[in-house]
C-alpha positions as CSV (number, residue, x, y, z in Angstrom):
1,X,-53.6,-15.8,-5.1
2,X,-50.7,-13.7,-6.3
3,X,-50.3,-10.3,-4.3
4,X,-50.3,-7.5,-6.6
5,X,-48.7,-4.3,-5.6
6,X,-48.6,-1.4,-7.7
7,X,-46.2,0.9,-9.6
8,X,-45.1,2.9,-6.7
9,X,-45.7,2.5,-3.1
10,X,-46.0,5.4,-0.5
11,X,-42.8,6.1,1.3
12,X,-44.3,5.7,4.4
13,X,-44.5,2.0,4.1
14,X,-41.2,1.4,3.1
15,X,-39.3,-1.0,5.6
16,X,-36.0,-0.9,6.9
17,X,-35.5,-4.7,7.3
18,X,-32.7,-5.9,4.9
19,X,-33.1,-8.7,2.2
20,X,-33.5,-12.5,2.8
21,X,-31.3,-14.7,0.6
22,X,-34.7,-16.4,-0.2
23,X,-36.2,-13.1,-1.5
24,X,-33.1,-12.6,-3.4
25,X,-33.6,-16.1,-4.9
26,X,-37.6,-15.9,-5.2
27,X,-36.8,-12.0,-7.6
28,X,-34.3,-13.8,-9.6
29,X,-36.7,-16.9,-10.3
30,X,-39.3,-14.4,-11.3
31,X,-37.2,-12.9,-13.6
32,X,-35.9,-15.9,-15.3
33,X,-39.5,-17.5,-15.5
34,X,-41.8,-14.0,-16.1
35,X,-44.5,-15.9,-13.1
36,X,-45.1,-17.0,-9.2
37,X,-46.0,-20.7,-10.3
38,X,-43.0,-21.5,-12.8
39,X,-40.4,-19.5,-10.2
40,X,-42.3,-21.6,-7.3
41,X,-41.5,-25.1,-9.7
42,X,-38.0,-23.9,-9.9
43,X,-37.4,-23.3,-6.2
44,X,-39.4,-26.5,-5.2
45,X,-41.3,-24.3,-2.5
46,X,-45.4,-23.2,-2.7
47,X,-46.4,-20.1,-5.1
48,X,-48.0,-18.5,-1.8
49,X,-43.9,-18.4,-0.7
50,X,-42.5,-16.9,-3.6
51,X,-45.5,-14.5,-3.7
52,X,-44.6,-13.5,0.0
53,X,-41.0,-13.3,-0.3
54,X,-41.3,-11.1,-3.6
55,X,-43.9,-8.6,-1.9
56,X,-41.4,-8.2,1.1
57,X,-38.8,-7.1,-1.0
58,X,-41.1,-4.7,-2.6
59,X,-42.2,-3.6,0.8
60,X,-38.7,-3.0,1.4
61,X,-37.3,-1.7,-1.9
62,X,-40.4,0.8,-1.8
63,X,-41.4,0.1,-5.4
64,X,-42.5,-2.3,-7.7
65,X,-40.1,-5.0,-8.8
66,X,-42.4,-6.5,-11.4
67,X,-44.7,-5.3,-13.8
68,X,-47.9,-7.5,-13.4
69,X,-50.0,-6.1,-16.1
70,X,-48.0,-8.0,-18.8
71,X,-47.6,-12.3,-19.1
72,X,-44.9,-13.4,-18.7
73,X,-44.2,-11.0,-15.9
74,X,-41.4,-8.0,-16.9
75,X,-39.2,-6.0,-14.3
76,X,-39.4,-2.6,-13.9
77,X,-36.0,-0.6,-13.9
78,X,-35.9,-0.9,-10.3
79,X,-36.7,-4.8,-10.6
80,X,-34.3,-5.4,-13.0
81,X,-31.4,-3.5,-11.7
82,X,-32.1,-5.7,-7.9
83,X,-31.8,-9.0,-10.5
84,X,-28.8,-8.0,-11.5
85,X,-27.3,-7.3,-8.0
86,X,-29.1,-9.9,-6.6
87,X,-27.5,-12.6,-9.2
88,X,-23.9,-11.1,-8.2
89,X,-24.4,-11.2,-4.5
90,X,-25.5,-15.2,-4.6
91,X,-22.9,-15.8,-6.7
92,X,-20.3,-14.9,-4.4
93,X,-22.6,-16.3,-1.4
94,X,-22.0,-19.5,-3.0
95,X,-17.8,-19.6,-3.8
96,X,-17.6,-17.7,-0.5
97,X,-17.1,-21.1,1.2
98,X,-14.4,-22.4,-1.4
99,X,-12.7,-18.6,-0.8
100,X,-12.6,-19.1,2.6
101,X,-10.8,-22.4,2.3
102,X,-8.4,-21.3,0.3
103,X,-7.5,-18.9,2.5
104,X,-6.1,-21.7,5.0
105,X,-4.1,-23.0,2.2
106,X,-2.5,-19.5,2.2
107,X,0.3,-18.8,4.3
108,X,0.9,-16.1,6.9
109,X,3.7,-14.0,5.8
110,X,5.9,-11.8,8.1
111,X,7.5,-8.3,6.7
112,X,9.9,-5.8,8.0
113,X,10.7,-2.5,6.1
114,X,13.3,0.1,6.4
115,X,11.5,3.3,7.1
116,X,12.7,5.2,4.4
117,X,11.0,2.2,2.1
118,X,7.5,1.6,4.1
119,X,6.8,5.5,3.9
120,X,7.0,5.7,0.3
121,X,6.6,2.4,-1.5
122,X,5.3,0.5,1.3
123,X,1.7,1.1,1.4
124,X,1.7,0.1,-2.3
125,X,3.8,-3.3,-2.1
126,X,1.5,-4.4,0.9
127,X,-1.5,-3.9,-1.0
128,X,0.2,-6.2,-3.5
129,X,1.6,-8.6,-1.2
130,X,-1.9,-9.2,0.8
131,X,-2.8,-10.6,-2.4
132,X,-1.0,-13.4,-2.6
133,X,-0.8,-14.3,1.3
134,X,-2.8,-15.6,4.0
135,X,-2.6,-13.1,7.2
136,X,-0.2,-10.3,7.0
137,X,1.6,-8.6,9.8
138,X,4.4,-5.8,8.7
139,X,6.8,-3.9,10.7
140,X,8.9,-1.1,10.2
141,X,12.0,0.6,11.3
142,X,16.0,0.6,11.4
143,X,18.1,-2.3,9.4
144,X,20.1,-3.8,12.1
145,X,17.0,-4.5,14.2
146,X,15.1,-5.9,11.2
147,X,18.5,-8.2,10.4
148,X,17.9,-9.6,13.8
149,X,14.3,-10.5,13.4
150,X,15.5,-12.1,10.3
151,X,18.0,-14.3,11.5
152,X,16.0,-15.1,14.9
153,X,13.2,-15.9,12.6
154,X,10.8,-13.1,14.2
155,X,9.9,-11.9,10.4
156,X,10.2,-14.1,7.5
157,X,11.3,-11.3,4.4
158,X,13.1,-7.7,5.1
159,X,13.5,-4.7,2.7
160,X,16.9,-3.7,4.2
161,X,20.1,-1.1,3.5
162,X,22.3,-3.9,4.4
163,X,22.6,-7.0,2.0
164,X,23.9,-9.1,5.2
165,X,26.2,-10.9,2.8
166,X,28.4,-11.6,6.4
167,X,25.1,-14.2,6.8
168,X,24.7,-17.9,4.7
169,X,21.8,-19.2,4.1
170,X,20.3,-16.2,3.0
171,X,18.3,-15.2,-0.4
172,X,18.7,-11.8,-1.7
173,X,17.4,-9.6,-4.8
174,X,18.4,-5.6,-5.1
175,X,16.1,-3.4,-5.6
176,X,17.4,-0.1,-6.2
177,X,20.8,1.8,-5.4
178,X,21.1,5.6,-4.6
179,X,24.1,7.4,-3.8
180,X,24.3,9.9,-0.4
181,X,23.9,14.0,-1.4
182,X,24.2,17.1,0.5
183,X,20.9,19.1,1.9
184,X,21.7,22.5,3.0
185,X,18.9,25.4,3.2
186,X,17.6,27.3,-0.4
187,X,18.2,30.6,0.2
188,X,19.9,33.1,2.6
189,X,21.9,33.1,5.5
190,X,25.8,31.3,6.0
191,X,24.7,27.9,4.3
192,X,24.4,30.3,1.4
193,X,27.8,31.4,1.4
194,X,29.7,28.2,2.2
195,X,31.7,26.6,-0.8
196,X,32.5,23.4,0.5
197,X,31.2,20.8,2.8
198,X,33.9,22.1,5.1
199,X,32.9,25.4,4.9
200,X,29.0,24.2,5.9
201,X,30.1,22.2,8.7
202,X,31.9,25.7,10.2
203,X,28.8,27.7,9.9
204,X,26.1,25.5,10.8
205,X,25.0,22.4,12.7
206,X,25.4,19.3,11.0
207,X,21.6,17.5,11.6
208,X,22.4,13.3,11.6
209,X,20.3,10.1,11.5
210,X,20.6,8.0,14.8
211,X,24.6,6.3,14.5
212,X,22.4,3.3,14.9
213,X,21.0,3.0,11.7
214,X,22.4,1.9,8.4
215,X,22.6,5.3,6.8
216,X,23.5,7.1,9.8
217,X,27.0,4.6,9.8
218,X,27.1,5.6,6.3
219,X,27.6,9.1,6.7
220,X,29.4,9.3,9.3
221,X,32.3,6.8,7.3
222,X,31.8,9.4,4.7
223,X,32.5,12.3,6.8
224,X,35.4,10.3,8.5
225,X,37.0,10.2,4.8
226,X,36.2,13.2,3.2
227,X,37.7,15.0,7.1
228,X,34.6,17.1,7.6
229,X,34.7,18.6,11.1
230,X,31.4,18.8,12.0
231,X,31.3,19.5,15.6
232,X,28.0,20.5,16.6
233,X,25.3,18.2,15.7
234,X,21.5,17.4,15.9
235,X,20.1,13.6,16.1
236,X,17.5,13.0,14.2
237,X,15.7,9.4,13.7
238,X,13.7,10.4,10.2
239,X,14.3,12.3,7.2
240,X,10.9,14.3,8.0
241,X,11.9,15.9,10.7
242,X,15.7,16.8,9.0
243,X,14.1,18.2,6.0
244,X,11.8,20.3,8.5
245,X,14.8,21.5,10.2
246,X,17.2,22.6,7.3
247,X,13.9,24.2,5.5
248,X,13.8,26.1,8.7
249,X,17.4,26.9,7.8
250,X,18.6,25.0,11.4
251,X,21.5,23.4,9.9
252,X,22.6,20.9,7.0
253,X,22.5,17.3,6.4
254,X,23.6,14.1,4.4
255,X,20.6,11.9,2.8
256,X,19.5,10.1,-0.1
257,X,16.8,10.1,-2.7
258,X,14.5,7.4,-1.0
259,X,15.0,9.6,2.4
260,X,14.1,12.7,0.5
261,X,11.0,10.9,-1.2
262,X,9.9,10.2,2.1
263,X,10.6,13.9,3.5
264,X,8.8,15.4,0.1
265,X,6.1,17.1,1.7
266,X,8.5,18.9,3.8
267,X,11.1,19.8,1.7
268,X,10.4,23.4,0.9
269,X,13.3,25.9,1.6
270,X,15.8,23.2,1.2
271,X,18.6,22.9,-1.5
272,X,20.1,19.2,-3.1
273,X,24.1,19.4,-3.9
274,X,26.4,17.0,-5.3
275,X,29.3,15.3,-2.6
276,X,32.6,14.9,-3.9
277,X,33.8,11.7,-5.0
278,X,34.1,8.9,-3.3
279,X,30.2,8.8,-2.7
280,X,28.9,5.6,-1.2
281,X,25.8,3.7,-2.5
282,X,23.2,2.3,-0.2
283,X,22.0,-1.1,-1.9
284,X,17.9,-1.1,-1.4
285,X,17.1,-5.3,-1.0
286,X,15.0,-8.0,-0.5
287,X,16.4,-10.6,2.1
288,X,14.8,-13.4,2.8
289,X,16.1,-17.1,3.8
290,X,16.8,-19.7,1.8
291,X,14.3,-22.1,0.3
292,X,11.4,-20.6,2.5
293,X,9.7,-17.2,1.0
294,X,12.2,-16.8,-2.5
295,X,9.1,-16.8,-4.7
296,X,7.5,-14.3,-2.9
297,X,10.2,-12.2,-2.5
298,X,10.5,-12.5,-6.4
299,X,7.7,-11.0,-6.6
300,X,7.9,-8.3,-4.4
301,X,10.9,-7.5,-5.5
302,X,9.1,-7.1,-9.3
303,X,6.1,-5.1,-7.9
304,X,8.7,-2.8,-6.2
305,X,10.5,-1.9,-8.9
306,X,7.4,-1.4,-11.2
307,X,6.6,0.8,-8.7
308,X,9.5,3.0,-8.2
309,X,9.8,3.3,-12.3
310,X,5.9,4.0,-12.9
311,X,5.3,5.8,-10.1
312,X,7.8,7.2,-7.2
313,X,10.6,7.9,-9.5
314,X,8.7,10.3,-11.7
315,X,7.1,11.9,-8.6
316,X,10.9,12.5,-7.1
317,X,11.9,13.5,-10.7
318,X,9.0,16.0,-10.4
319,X,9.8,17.1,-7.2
320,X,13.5,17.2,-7.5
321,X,15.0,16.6,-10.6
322,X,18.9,17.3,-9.9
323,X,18.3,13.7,-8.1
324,X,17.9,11.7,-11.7
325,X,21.7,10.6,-11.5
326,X,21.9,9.3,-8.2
327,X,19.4,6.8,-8.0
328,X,19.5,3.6,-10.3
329,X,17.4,0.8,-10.1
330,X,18.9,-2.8,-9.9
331,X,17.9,-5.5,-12.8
């Protein structure tokens, strides 16, 4: 005898116990065959057991799934929208097994980032990457640390400011080059008045990246050639914390657009200036060795720059738009 439960049901019986796969199957033969009996042929099981299983899930649901006053046997809104979820969740119960194996067909990639990069476009580019990859593991920080986990094989692709061209055996794309420019505070004060680079370094502190990194050796080659004295100085180790401190009028510094992407949310109070010529470029790139990850980093390399132009460029352009002519991005 088919259990007939009606078109609402008080709250107070409704139970918290989840779905069975079987009731899931049991509403969805129901729905395709409008009765107990034909869904009970179709699932090669008794009618009593698709009866059962169907008035659990309207237990459950705390409604009526079915609308038993009509032959063939019609959903109700609530019935019908559980078919449709309940046809989408065995669907992927069943290709969940062939998902899972390809999984182990996938390989577990390795990534390092320069800081300026995984603060900006990073979060973006791994979303991409974990697409197309098996386990992911990513690590950040300073170029000549991640060149050594390159070469020692500790990480397997690096987004670096150093091309390592001194290196064979090495695959490498460009993704973007920016050239170094001048932050000194807005408004006010001696930075105000200074003319000159020169003239800056005299009246206040010159705030640095560690001499460590790749941009810090940068600037300080470019100071060495353009003979700016700048005797009193503040280390910093990210361009958050030197935007902070000229905004807070503390002293001036030497960056570039990615750096001042990444310090956007603290770069109120500060001002961007032109250097004088020579300016060097830092080279943005993929590395990655030779006849191991090139396709991947092929790909990366596309996401990234469809990401800088659709997305990070414009918001930098909004931000800051005396820096359109020192950033270009590579082929």
């Amino acid at each position: 005898m088919e259990t007939h439960i009606g078109a609402a049901l008080d709250p107070g019986e409704r139970q918290t116990q989840a779905l069975s796969i079987g009731s899931l199957e049991a509403i969805l033969a129901v729905a395709a065959t409008g009765s107990m009996s034909a869904a009970a042929q179709r699932l090669r099981c008794s009618q009593s057991s698709v009866s059962q299983l169907v008035s659990h899930a309207e237990v459950s649901m705390g409604c009526a799934l079915f609308d038993r006053s009509r032959r063939p046997f019609r959903t109700t809104r609530e019935g019908g929208e559980l078919s449709r979820q309940a046809a989408r969740i065995l669907h992927d119960l069943r290709a969940l097994p062939q998902r899972v194996a390809a999984l182990s067909d996938r390989p577990t990639l390795r990534i390092a980032m320069i800081d300026s990069f995984a603060d900006t476009l990073g979060p973006d580019l791994i979303r991409f990457a974990a697409q197309s990859v098996g386990d992911l593991f990513v690590t950040q920080g300073q170029t000549p640390a991640l060149a050594l986990d390159l070469l020692e094989r500790r990480v397997d692709l690096i987004v670096s400011a150093d091309t390592l061209d001194e290196y064979d055996g090495l695959s490498r794309i460009s993704l973007l080059k920016e050239s170094l420019v001048l932050l000194m505070p807005e408004r006010g004060g001696r930075a105000a008045r200074a003319r000159s680079v020169v003239d800056l370094a005299g009246e206040l502190p010159f705030i640095r990246y560690n001499i460590r990194s790749s941009i810090g050796v940068m600037v300080e080659r470019y100071l060495r050639v353009a003979r700016v004295p700048a005797a009193r100085r503040i280390e910093v180790d990210n361009a958050v914390m030197m935007c902070t401190l000229i905004a807070s009028g503390v002293g001036w510094g030497i960056t570039t657009p990615l750096c001042v992407l990444q310090g956007l949310g603290r770069f109120d109070g500060v001002a961007v200036r032109k250097l004088s010529a020579p300016v060097p470029l830092r080279e943005i790139t993929i590395v990655t060795r030779e006849g191991e990850w090139e396709e991947v980093a092929a790909k990366l390399a596309a996401e990234s720059r469809r990401l800088w132009g659709e997305k990070f460029f414009p918001q930098l352009m909004g931000a800051v738009p005396e820096l359109a002519a020192e950033v270009s991005l590579s082929a």
